[in-house]
N, C-alpha and C positions, 0 to 999 in steps of 0.2 A: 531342300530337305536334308541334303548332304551335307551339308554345314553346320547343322543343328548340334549334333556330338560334340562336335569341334570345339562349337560357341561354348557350350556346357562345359567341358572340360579345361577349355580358356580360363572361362572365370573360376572356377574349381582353383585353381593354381592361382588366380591374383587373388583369393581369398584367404588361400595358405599362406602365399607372402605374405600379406596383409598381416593374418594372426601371427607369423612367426615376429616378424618386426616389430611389432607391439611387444610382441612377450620380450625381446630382447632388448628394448628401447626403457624397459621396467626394470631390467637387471644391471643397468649403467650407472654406477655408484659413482660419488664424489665427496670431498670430506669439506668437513666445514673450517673456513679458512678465517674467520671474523665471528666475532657475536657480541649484538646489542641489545638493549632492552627492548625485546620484542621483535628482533629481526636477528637474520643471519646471510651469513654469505660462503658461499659453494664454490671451487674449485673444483677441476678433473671430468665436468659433465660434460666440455665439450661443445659441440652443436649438436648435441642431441636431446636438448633442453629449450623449452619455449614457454614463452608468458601464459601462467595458468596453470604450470606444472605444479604439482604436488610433491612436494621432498620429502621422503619419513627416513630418520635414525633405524640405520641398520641394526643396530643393536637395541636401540630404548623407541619404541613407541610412540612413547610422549613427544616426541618432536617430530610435531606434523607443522607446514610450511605450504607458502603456495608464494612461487617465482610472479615477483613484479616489477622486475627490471634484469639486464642481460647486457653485460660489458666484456672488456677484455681481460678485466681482474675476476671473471667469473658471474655467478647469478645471484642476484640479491632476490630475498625470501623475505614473507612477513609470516610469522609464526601465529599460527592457529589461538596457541595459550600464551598467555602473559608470563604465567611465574616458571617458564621450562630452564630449567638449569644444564648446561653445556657445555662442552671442553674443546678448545681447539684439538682438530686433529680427528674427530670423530667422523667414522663413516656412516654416509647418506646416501637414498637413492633416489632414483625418481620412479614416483607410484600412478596409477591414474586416477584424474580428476573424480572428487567426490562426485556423486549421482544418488540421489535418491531414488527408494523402487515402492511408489506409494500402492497401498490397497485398502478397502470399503472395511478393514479389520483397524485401520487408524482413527476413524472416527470416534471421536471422546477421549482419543488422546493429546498429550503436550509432548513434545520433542521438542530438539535441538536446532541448530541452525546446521547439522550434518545428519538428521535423522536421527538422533537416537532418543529414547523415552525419559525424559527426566520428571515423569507424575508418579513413579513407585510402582507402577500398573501394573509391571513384568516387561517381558520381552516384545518388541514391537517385531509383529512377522512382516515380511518382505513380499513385494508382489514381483509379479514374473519376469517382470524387465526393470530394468534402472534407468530413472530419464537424470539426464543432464541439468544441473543446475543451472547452467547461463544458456540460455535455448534465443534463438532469434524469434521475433513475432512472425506471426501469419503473415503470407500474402496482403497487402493493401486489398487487391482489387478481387482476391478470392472472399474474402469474410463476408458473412450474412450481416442481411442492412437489421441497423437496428431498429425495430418498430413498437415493442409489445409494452405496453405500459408496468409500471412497478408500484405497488403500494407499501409505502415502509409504515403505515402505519403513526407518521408523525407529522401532525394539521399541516403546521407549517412548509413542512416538504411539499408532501402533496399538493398543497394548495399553490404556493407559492417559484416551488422551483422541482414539479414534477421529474419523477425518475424513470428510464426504460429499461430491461434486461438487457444487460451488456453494456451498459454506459458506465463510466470513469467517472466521478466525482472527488471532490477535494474537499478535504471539512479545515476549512484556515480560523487559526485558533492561536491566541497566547498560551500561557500556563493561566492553570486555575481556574478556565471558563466555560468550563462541562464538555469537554472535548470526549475521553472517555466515556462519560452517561449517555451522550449522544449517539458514539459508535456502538456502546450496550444494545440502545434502541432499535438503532437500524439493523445488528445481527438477529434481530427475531421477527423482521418482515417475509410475509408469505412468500410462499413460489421457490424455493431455493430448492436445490435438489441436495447439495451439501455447503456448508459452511466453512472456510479457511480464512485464518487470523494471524498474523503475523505482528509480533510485539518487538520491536525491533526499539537497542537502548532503552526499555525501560526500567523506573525502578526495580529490585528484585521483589521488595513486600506487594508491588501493582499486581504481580502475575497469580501470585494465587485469588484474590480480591476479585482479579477480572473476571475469572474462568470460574469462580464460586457464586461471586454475587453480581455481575454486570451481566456475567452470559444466564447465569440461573438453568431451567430448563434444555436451555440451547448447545449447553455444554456438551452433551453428548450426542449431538448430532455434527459436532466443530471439531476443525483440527486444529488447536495453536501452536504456533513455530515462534520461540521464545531467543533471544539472547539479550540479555539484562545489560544495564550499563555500564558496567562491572567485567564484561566478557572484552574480548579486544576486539579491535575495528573490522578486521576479517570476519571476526565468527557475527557482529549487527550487518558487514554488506552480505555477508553469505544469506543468513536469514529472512532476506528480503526478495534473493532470489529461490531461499529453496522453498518461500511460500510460490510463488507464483509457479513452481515447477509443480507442485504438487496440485495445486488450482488446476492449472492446465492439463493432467492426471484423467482428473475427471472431466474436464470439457470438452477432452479429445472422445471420450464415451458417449457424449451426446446430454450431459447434464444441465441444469442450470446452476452455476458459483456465485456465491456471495463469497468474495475476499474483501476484506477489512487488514489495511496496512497504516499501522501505528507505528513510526512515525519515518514518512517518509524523509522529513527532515536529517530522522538522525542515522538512516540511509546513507544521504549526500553527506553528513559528516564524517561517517566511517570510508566513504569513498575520499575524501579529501584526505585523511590521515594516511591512508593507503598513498594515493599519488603524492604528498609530499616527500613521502618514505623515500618514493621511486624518485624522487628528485626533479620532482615536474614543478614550473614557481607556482605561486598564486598568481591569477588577474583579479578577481574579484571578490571584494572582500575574506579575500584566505581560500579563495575556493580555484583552485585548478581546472583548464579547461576540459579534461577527460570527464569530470562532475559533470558537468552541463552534457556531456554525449553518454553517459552512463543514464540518467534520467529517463529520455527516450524509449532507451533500447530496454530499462523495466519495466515503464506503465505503458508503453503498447503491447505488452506481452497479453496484456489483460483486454478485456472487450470481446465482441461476436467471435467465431471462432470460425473455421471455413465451413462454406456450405455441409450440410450434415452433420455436425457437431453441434456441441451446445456453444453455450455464453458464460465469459466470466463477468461478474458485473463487481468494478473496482470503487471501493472506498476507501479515498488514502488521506490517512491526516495529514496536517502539515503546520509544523510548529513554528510561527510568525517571532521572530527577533525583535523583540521588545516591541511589540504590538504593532511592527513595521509592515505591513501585508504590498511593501516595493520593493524588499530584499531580492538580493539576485534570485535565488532558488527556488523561493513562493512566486514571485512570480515568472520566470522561468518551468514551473511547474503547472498553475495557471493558465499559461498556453499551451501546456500539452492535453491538457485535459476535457472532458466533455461538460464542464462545467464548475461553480464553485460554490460553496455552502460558508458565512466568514459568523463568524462567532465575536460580538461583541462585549469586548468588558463593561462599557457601562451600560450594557440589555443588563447583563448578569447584575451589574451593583444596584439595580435597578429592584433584581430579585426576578425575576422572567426570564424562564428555564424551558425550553431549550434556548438561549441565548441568541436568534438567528438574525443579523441583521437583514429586514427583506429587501430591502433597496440595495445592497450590496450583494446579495445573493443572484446567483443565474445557474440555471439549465441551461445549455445548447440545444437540448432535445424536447423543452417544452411542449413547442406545436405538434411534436407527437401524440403528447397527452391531449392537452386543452379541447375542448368546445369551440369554433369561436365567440359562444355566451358567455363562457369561463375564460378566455382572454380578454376579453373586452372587461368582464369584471375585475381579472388581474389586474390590469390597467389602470383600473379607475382607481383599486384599492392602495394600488402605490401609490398614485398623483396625492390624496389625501394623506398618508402617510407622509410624501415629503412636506407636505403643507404643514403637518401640526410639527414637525420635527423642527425644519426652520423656524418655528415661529414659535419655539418653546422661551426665546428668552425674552421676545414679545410681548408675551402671556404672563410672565414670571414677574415683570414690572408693572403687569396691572393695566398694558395699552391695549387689550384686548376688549372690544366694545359688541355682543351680541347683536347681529340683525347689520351690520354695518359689511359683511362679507360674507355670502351663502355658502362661498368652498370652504371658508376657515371657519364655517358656524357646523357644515357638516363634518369635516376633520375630526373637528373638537368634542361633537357629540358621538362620530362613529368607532374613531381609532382606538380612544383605550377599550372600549367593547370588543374590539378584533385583538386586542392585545390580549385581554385577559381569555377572548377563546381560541389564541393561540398557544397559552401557556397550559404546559402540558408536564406533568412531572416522569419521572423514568419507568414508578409502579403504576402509575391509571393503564386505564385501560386504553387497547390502542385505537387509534380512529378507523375508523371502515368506510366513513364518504369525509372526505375530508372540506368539502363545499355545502355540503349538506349542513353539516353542526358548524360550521360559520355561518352561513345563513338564519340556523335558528337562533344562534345568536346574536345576531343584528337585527333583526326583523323589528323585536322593540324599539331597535335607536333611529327606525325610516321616518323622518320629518312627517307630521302629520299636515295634511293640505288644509 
């Protein structure tokens, strides 16, 4: 019991250190010895500068920087902004790492990939503490199992590649093939306690568009975290973590999260530009290998959360290179994930919207949902499915002879019937059993005995 004072006033004193070292570790200036289009380079820090640092202009503001690499000629910096104008010579310091301090007062707002409000709304207030942008994921073996089933509300999902709270999914997609309308849809599936969106590289006209007519109603129960393609490579990879910080915000409260992350792809982009900066080579196609351990360390960030917490449940796009869905980083992302949703151009030139190919498509977390009457039908519906699909050009020459094959006579009579009650446009309304209204719409096409 005599000890106890002791202990207290021990750590008393390593906390003082602590804070004094920081505050002093903040006022260690260095000047800028190089500058390039979009990067700079520091002299005089010393080793009291490490990967992650944040460098601001002593004098001008505007040159904010974040250290990604550290030599003997000093620390090389990638600049926040593109257009920052700069002088050798000028003094800099090192600040501490961005953080954002999210609270239930951001909701229905758009911000920045540093937290600040760029919808006109006024001032975004601050909650009580600031979390870290680059946060490590949960514990493995602490997080809640995922079990509870998810209804997005779209036939196809449901039926075909059921969803749970807290699971990861992948919407793999080209350009042009309703990638967007799709994630629209899924932001206004039940059960969410808040909504966070991350638009990472997109067009700049996409963002209003999104947040007006994609999200409609949901808009203001969402938070989007925007950096346009147009911003530099720091402020698209910043964006991607300061949605998931802020996700996890509320999951640490005990909520349930829908994030939606457009586009993971151009994520690994802005992560490749960054490491070539830092002078790391390419191995695979232009992509450095710090990309491939960067991936990881964001989309497990998202999923159950630890016992007593809530769940983030991730939907991250992913823009396929010329409709290559074997590129390094789709699939590389692919195996990190609890599953994949793949978007076909020719479902779409086809005109069948949501564009899902189901043979191509998987949950990991199916048998969570499923019946096994409703696996066993899954089953059956794909066998048929690949049977009319192979033998489209079959058909298409006229060698298709009725009564001559009972699985290619039921195919042929059942599958565009499941086609057309899986097409689903973005304004209908949403499904609420999603085996049910497939079934009444098959029920006509059951072969009569």
């Amino acid at each position: 019991m005599a000890t106890q004072p002791k202990s207290r006033s021990l750590q008393r004193l390593v906390d003082s250190v602590r804070r004094l070292d920081a505050t002093a570790a903040v006022e260690i200036g260095g000047r800028i010895a190089e500058a390039g289009p979009g990067y700079l380079r520091v002299t005089g820090l010393g080793a009291n500068i490490s990967l992650g640092d944040r460098i601001v202009g002593a004098h001008d503001a505007r040159i904010q920087s974040e250290v990604i690499r550290i030599g003997p000629d000093g620390a090389l910096a990638k600049l926040y902004g593109a257009d920052i104008r700069m002088s050798l010579g000028a003094e800099v310091y090192r600040a501490a790492p961005i953080g954002v301090a999210p609270c239930d007062q951001w909701r229905g707002r758009i911000i920045n990939a540093v937290g600040e409000p760029v919808d006109g709304a006024g001032p975004l207030p601050a909650g009580a503490a600031s979390a870290p942008l680059d946060r490590a994921p949960p514990m493995a073996l602490s997080r809640q199992r995922v079990r509870h089933p998810l209804k997005t509300g779209v036939r196809a999902i449901d039926a075909f590649a059921p969803l749970c709270f807290g699971q990861r999914i992948g919407i793999f997609a080209g350009s042009g093939v309703g990638k967007s309308t799709l994630l629209g849809m899924l932001a206004k599936s039940d059960g969410f306690d808040d909504v966070v969106i991350g638009l990472v590289g997109e067009r700049g006209r996409e963002l209003r568009e999104f947040a007006e007519d994609v999200l409609g109603d949901r808009r203001k129960e969402a938070i989007v975290i925007a950096a346009t393609g147009d911003e530099s490579a720091l402020m698209r990879r910043m964006a991607g973590h300061a949605s998931l910080a802020i996700a996890e915000w509320f999951r640490d409260r005990g909520r349930r999260v829908l994030l939606i992350l457009d586009s993971v792809t151009r994520f690994a982009q802005a992560s490749r530009e960054i490491a070539i900066a830092a002078g790391e080579p390419p191995v695979a196609r232009g992509y450095p290998p710090s990309v491939f351990a960067d991936l990881p360390r964001l989309l497990e960030r998202a999923g159950p959360g630890d016992e007593g917490s809530g769940s983030i449940t991730g939907v991250f796009s992913v823009l396929v290179d010329g409709d290559d869905h074997n590129d390094p980083v789709a699939d590389a992302i692919r195996g990190i994930l609890d599953g994949h949703i793949v978007l076909d151009r020719s479902i779409a030139d086809q005109g069948r919207y949501p564009a899902i190919n189901l043979l191509s498509s998987i949950s990991r977390l199916a048998d969570q949902v499923w019946t096994p009457d409703r696996r066993s039908l899954v089953v059956r519906l794909r066998r048929l499915i690949s049977r009319y699909e192979d033998s489209r050009d079959f058909r298409a020459i006229g060698g298709y002879q009725p009564g001559a094959d009972a699985d290619l006579d039921a195919a042929v009579d059942l599958v565009p019937k499941l086609y057309a009650a899986l097409t689903q446009a973005s304004d209908a309304d949403r499904s609420i059993d999603a085996f049910r209204e497939i079934s009444d719409a098959l029920q006509s096409a059951e072969p009569k005995p």
